[in-house]
Short mmCIF file of the C-alpha atoms (twelve columns), coordinates in Angstrom:
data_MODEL
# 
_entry.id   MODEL 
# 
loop_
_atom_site.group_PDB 
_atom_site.id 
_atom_site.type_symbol 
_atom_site.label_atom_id 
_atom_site.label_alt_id 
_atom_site.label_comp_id 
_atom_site.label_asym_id 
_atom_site.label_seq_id 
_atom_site.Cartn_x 
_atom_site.Cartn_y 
_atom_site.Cartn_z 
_atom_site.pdbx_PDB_model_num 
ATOM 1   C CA . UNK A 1   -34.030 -20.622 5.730   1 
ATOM 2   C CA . UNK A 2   -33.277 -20.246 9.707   1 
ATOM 3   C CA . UNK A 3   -30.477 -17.279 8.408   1 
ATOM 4   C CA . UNK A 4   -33.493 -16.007 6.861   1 
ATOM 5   C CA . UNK A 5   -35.950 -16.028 10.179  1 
ATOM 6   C CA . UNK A 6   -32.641 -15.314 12.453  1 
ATOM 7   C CA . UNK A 7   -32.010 -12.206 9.952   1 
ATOM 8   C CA . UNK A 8   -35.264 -11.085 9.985   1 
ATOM 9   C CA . UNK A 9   -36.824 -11.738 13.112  1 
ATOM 10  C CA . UNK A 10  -39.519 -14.150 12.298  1 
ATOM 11  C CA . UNK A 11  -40.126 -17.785 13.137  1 
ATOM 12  C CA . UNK A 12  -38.734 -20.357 11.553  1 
ATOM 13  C CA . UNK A 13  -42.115 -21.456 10.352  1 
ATOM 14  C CA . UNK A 14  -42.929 -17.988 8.713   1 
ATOM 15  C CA . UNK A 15  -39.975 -18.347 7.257   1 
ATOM 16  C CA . UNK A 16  -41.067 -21.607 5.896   1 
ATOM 17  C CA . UNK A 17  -44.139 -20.717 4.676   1 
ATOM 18  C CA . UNK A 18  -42.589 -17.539 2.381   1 
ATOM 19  C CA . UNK A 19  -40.937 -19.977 0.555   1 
ATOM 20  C CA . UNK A 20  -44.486 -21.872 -0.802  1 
ATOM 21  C CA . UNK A 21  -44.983 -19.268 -3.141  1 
ATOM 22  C CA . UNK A 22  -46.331 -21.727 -5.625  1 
ATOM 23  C CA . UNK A 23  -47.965 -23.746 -3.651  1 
ATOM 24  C CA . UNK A 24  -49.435 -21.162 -1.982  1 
ATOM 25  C CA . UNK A 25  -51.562 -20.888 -5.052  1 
ATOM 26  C CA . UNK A 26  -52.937 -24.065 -5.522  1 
ATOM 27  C CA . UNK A 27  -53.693 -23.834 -1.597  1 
ATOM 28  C CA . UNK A 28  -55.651 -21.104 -1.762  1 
ATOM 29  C CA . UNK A 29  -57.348 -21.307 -4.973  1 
ATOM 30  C CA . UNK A 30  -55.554 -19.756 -7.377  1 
ATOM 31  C CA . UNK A 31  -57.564 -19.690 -10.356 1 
ATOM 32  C CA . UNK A 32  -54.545 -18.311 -12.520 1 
ATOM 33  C CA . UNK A 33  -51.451 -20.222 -14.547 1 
ATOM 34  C CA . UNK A 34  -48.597 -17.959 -14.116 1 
ATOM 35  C CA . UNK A 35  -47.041 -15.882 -16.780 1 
ATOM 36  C CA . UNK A 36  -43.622 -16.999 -16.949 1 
ATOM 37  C CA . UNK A 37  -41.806 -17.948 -20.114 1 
ATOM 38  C CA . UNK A 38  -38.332 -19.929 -20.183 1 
ATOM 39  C CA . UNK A 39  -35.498 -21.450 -22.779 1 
ATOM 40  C CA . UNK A 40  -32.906 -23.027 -23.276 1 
ATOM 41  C CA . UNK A 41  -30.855 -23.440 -26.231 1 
ATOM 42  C CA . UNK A 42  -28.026 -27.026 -26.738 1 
ATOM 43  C CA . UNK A 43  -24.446 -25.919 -27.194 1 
ATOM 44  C CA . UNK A 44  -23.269 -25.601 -30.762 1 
ATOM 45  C CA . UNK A 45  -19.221 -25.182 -32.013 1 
ATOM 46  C CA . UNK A 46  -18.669 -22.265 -30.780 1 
ATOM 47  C CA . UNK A 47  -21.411 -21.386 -29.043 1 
ATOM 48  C CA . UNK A 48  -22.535 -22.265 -25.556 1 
ATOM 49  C CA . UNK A 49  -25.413 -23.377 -23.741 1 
ATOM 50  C CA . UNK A 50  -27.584 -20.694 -23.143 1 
ATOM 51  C CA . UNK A 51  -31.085 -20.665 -20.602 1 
ATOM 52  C CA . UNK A 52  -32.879 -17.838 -19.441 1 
ATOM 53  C CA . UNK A 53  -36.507 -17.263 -18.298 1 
ATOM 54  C CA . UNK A 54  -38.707 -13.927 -17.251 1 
ATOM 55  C CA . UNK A 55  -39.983 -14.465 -14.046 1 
ATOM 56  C CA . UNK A 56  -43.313 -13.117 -13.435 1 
ATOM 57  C CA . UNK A 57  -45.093 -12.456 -10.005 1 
ATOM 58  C CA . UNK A 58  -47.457 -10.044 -8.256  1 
ATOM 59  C CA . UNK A 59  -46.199 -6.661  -8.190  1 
ATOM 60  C CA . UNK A 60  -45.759 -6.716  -4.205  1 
ATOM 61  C CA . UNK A 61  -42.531 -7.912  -5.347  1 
ATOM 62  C CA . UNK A 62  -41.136 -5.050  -7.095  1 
ATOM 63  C CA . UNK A 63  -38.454 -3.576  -5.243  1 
ATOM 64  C CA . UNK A 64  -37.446 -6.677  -3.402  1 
ATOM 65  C CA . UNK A 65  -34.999 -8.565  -6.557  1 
ATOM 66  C CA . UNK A 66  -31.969 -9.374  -5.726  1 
ATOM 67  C CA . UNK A 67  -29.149 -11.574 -6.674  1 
ATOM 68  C CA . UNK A 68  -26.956 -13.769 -3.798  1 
ATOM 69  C CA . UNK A 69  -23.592 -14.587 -4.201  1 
ATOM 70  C CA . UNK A 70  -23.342 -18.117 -2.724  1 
ATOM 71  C CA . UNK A 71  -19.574 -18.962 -1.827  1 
ATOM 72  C CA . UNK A 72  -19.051 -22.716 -2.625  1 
ATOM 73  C CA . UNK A 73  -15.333 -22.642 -1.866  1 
ATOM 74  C CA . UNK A 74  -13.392 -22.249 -5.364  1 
ATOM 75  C CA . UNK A 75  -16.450 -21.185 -6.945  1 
ATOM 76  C CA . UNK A 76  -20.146 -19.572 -6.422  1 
ATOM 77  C CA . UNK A 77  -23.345 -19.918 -7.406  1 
ATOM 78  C CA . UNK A 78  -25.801 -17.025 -8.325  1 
ATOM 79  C CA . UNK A 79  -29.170 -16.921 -7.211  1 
ATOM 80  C CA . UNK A 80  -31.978 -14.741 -8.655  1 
ATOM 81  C CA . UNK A 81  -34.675 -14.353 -5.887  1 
ATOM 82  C CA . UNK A 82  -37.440 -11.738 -4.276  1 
ATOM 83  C CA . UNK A 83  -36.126 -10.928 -0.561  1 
ATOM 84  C CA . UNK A 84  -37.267 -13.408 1.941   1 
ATOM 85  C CA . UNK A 85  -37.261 -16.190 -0.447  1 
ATOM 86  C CA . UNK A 86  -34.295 -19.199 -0.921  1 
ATOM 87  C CA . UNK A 87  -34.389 -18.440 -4.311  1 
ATOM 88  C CA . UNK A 88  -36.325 -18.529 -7.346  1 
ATOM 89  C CA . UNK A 89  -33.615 -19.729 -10.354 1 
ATOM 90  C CA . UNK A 90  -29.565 -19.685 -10.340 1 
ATOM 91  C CA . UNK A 91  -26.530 -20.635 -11.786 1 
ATOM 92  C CA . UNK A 92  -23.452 -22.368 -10.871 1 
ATOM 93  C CA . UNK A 93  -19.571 -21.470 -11.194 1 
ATOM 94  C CA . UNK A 94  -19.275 -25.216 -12.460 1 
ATOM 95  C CA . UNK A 95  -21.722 -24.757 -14.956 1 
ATOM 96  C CA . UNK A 96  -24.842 -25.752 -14.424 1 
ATOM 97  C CA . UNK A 97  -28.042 -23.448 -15.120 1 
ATOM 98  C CA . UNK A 98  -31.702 -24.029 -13.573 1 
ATOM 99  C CA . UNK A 99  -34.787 -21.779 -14.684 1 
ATOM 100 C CA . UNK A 100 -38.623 -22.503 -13.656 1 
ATOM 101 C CA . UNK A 101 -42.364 -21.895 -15.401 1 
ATOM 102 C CA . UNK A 102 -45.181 -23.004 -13.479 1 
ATOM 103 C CA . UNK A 103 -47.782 -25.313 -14.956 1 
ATOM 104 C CA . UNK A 104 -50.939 -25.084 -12.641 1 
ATOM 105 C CA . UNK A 105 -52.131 -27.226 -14.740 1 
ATOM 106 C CA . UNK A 106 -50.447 -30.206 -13.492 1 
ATOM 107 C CA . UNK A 107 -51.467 -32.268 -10.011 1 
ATOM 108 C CA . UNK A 108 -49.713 -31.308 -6.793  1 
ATOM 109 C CA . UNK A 109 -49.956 -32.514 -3.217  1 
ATOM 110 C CA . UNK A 110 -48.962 -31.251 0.285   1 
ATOM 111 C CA . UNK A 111 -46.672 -34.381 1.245   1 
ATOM 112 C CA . UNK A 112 -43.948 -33.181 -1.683  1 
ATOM 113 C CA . UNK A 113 -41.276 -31.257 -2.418  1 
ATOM 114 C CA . UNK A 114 -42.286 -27.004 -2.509  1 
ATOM 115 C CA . UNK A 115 -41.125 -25.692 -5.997  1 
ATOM 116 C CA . UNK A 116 -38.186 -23.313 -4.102  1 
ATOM 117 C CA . UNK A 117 -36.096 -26.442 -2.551  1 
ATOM 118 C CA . UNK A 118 -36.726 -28.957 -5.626  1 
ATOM 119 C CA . UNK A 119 -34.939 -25.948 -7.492  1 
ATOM 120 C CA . UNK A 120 -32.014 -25.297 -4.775  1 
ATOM 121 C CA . UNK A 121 -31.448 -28.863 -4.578  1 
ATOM 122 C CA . UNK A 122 -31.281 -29.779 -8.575  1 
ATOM 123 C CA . UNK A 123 -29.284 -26.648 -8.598  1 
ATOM 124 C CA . UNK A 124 -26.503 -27.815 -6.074  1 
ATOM 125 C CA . UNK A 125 -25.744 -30.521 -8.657  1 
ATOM 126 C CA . UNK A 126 -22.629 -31.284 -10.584 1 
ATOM 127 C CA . UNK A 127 -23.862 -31.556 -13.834 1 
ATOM 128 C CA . UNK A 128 -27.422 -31.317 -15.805 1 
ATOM 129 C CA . UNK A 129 -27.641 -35.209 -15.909 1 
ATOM 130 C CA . UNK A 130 -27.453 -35.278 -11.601 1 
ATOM 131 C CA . UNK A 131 -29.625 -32.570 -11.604 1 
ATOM 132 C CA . UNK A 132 -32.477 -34.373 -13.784 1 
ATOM 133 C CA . UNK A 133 -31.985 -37.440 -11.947 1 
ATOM 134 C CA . UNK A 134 -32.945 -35.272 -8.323  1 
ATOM 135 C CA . UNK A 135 -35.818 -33.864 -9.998  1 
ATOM 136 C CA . UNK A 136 -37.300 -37.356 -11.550 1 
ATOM 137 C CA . UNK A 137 -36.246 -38.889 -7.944  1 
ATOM 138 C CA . UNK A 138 -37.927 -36.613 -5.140  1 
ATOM 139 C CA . UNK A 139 -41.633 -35.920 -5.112  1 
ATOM 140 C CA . UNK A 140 -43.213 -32.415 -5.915  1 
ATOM 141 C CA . UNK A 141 -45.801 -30.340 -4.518  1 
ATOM 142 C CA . UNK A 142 -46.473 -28.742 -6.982  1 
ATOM 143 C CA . UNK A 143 -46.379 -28.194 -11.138 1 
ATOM 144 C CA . UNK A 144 -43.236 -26.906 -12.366 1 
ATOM 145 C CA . UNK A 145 -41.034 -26.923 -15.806 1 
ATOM 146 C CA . UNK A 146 -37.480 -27.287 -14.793 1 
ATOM 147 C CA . UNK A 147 -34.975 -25.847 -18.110 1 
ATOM 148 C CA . UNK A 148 -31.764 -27.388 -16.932 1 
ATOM 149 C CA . UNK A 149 -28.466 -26.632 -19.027 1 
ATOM 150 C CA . UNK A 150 -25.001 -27.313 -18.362 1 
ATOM 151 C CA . UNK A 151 -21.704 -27.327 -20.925 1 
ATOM 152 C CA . UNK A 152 -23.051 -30.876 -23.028 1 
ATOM 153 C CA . UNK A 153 -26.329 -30.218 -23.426 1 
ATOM 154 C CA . UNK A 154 -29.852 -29.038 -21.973 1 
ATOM 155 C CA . UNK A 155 -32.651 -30.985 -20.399 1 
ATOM 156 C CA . UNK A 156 -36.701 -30.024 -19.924 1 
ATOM 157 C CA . UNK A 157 -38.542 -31.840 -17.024 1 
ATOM 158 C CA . UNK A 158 -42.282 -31.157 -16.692 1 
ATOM 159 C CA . UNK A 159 -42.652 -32.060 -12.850 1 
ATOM 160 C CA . UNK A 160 -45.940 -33.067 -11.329 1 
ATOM 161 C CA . UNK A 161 -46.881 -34.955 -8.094  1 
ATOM 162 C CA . UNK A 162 -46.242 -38.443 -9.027  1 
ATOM 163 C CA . UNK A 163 -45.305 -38.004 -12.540 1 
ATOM 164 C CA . UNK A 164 -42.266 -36.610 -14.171 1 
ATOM 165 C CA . UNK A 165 -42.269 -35.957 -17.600 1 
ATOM 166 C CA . UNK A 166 -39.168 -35.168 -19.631 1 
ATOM 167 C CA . UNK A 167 -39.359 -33.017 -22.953 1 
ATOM 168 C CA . UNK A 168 -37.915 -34.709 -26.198 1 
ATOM 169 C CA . UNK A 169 -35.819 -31.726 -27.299 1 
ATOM 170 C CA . UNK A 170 -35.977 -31.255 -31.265 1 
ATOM 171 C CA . UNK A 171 -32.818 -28.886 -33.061 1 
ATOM 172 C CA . UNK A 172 -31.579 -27.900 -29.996 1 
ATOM 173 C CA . UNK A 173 -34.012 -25.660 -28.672 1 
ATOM 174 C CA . UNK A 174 -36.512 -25.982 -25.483 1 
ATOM 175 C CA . UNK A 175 -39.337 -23.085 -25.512 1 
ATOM 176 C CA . UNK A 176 -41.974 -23.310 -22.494 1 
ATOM 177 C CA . UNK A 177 -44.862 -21.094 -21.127 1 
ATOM 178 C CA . UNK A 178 -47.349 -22.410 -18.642 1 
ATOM 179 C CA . UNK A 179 -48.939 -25.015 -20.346 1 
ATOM 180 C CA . UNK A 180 -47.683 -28.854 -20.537 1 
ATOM 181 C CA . UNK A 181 -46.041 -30.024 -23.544 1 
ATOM 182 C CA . UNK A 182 -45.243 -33.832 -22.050 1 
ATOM 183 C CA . UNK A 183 -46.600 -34.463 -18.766 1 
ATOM 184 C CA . UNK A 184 -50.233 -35.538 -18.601 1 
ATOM 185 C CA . UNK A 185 -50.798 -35.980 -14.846 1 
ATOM 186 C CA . UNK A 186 -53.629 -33.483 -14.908 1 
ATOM 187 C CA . UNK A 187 -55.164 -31.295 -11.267 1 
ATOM 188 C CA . UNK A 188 -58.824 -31.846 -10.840 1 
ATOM 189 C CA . UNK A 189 -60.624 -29.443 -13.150 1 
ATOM 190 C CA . UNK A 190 -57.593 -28.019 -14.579 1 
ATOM 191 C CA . UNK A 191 -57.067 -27.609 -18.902 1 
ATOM 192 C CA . UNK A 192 -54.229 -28.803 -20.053 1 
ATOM 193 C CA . UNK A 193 -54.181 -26.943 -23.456 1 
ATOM 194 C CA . UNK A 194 -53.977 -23.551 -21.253 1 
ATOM 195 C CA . UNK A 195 -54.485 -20.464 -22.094 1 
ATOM 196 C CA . UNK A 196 -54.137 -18.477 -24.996 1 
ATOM 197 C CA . UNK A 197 -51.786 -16.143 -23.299 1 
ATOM 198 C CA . UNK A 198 -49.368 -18.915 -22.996 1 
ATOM 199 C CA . UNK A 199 -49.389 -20.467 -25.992 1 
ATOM 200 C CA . UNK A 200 -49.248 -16.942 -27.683 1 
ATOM 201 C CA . UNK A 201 -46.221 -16.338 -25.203 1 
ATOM 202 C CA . UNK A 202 -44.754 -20.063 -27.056 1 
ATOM 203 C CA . UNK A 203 -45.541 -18.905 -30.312 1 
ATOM 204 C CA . UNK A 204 -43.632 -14.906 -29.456 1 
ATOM 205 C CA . UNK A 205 -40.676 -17.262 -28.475 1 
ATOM 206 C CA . UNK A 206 -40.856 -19.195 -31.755 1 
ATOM 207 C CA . UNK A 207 -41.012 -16.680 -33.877 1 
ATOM 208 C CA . UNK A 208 -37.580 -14.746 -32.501 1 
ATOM 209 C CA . UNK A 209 -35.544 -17.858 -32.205 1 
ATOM 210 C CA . UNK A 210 -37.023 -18.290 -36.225 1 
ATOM 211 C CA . UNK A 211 -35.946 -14.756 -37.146 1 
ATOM 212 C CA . UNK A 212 -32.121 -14.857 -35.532 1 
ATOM 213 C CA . UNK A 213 -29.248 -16.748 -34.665 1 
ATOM 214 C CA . UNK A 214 -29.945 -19.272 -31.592 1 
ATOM 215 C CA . UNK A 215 -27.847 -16.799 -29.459 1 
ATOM 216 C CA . UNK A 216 -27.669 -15.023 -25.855 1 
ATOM 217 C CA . UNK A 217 -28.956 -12.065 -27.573 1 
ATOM 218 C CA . UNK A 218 -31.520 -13.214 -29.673 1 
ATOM 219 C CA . UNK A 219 -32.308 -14.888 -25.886 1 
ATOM 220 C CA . UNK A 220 -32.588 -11.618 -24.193 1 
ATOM 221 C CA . UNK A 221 -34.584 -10.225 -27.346 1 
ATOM 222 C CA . UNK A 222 -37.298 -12.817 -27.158 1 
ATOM 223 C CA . UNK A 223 -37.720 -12.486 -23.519 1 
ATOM 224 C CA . UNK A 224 -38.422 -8.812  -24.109 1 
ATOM 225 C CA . UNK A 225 -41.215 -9.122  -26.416 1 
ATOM 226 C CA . UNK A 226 -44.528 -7.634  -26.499 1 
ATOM 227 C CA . UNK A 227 -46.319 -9.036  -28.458 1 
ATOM 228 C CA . UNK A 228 -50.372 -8.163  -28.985 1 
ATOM 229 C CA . UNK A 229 -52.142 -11.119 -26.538 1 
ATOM 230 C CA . UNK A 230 -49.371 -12.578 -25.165 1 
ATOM 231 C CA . UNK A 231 -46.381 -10.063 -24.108 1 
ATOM 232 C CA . UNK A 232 -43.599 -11.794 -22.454 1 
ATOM 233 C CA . UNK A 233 -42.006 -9.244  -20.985 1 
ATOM 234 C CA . UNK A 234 -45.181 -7.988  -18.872 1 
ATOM 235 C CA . UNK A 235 -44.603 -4.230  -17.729 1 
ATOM 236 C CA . UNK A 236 -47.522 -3.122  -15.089 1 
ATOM 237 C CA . UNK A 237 -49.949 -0.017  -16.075 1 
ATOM 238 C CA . UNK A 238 -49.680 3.210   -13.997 1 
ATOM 239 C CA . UNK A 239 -49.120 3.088   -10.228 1 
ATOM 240 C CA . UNK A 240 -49.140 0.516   -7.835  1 
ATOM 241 C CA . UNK A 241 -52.435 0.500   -5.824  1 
ATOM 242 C CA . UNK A 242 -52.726 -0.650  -2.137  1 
ATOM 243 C CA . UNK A 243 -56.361 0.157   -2.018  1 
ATOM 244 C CA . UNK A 244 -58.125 -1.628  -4.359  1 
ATOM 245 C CA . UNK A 245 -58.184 -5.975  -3.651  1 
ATOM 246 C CA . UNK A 246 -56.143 -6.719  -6.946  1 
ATOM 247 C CA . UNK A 247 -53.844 -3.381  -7.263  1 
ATOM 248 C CA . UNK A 248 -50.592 -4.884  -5.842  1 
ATOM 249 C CA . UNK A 249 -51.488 -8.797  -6.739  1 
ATOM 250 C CA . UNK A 250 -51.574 -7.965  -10.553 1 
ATOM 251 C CA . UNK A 251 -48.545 -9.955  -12.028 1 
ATOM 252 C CA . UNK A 252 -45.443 -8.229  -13.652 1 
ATOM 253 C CA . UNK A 253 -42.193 -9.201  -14.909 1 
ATOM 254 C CA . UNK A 254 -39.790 -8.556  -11.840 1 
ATOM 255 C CA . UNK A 255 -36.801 -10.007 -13.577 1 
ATOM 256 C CA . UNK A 256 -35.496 -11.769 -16.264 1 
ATOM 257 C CA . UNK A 257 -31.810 -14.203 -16.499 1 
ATOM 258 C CA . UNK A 258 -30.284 -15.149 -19.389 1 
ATOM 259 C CA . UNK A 259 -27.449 -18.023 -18.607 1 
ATOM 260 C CA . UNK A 260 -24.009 -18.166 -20.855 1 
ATOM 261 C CA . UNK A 261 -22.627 -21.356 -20.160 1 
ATOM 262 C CA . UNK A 262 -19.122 -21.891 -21.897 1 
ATOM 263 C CA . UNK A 263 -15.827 -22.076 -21.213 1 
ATOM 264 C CA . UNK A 264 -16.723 -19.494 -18.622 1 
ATOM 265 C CA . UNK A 265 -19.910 -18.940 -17.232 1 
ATOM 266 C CA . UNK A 266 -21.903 -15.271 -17.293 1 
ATOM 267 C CA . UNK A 267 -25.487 -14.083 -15.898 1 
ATOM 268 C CA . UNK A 268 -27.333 -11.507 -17.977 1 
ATOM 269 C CA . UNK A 269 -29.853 -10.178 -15.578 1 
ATOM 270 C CA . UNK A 270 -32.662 -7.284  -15.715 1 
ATOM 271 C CA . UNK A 271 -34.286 -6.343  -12.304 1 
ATOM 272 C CA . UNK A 272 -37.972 -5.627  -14.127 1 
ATOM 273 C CA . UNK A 273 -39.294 -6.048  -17.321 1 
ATOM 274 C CA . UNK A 274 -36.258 -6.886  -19.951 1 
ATOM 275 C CA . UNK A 275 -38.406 -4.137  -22.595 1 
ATOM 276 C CA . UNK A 276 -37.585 -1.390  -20.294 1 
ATOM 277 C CA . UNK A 277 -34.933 -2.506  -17.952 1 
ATOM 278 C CA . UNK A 278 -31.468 -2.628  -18.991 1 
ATOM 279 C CA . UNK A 279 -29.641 -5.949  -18.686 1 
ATOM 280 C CA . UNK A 280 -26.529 -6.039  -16.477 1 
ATOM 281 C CA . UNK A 281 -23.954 -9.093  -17.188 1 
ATOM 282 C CA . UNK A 282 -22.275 -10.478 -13.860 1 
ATOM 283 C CA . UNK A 283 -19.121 -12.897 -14.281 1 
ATOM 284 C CA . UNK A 284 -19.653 -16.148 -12.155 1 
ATOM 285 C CA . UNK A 285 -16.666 -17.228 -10.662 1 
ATOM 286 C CA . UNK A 286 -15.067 -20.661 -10.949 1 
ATOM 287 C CA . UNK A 287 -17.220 -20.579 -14.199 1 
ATOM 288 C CA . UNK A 288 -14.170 -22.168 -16.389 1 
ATOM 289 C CA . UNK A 289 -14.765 -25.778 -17.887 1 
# 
């Protein structure tokens, strides 16, 4: 974060406060739940753990994606993020996968953890186990699904502040929108059943993972769905707009990860919406269990 302000010129508290994207939100009202949609999928013979997500945010963002190439000595980590920010989900060279969904739903509170650091930190971790353990240890600002795969197996944490809820993960396959499935720790006037945009996103998942193998590219097809009243892959209408009040805070899909964690480890990534971008795989090095 202070390469970030040096880089850029800012203060180090600017810098800070462009990394409280989600709890930015809750701060100032936000009367939204998000629109992201995430999986992960337990390794099989043959088959590795997979976890991907589409990550969905106003359409200021376009144009800023990018990936960083974190050196961690004999390996690297890959981090998917909008410029300015410490990242918004990654992957290790020693295997280990994090992706995000927000759950507005959920209670937060200024004394935790912002959503951008709980995700660096459980992301600097060995294995999927350490990583679960940092997220059910530190406190969080704000409502968050962590998908959380490494080469044994996958893990779903529904974070809250004060309450950590993990998902009971049936045939090897964790779907998630923005709606809770476990935790109950409920923000004051907030729904828990959501939307119906996000449980039809749950049910577009469902359906693709029904219709083909559980694979990377069955992943990357599900994440590109559109499907009438809940599209998953969200691609904005016409122009941006700087003049009207909404025009450039409408959300979109500015990227979308898809995680191969084997013997070697891969990053499937589209820089927009995965129905009209086209997916790019990058090699992560010091991926090899």
């Amino acid at each position: 974060m202070r390469g970030i302000a040096e880089g850029a010129g800012i203060s180090e508290e600017t810098a800070y406060a462009l990394q409280l994207m989600d709890e930015e939100w809750w701060f100032g009202g936000f009367d939204g739940e998000g629109h992201c949609s995430s999986l992960a999928v337990a390794p099989v013979a043959g088959r590795g753990t997979i976890v991907g997500q589409t990550m969905d945010l106003p359409r200021w963002h376009d144009g800023a994606q990018a990936v960083l190439r974190l050196d961690d000595g004999d390996s690297e980590t890959l981090v998917y993020t909008s410029a300015g920010l410490i990242g918004l989900m990654g992957i290790s060279g020693r295997g280990l996968g994090i992706c995000v969904n927000t759950l507005a739903q959920l209670d937060y509170s200024p004394c935790g953890l912002p959503v951008s650091f709980a995700m660096r930190g459980a992301l600097a971790q060995e294995k999927a186990a350490a990583a679960a353990d940092f997220l059910s240890r530190v406190p969080h600002a704000s409502g968050q699904t962590y998908q959380i795969g490494d080469r044994d197996g996958i893990r779903t944490l529904e974070c809250a502040a004060g309450s950590v809820a993990e998902i009971a993960i049936a045939g090897g396959l964790s779907l998630h929108t923005n709606h809770p499935l476990a935790n109950t720790c409920v923000a004051p006037n907030a729904r828990l059943e959501g939307s119906g945009d996000s449980r039809t996103r749950l049910r577009s998942l469902h359906t693709d993972f029904s219709r083909g193998p559980a694979d990377a590219e069955t992943a990357r097809r599900a994440l590109a769905a559109q499907r009438k009243g809940g599209a998953v892959s969200i691609v904005p209408k016409g122009p941006p707009r700087s003049d009207t009040r909404l025009g450039l805070m409408r959300q979109m899909t500015v990227g979308a990860v898809v995680y191969e964690i084997d013997r070697t480890v891969s990053l499937s990534v589209a820089a927009g919406p995965p129905s009209v971008e086209s997916w790019r795989r990058l090699a992560v090095r010091g991926g090899r269990g």
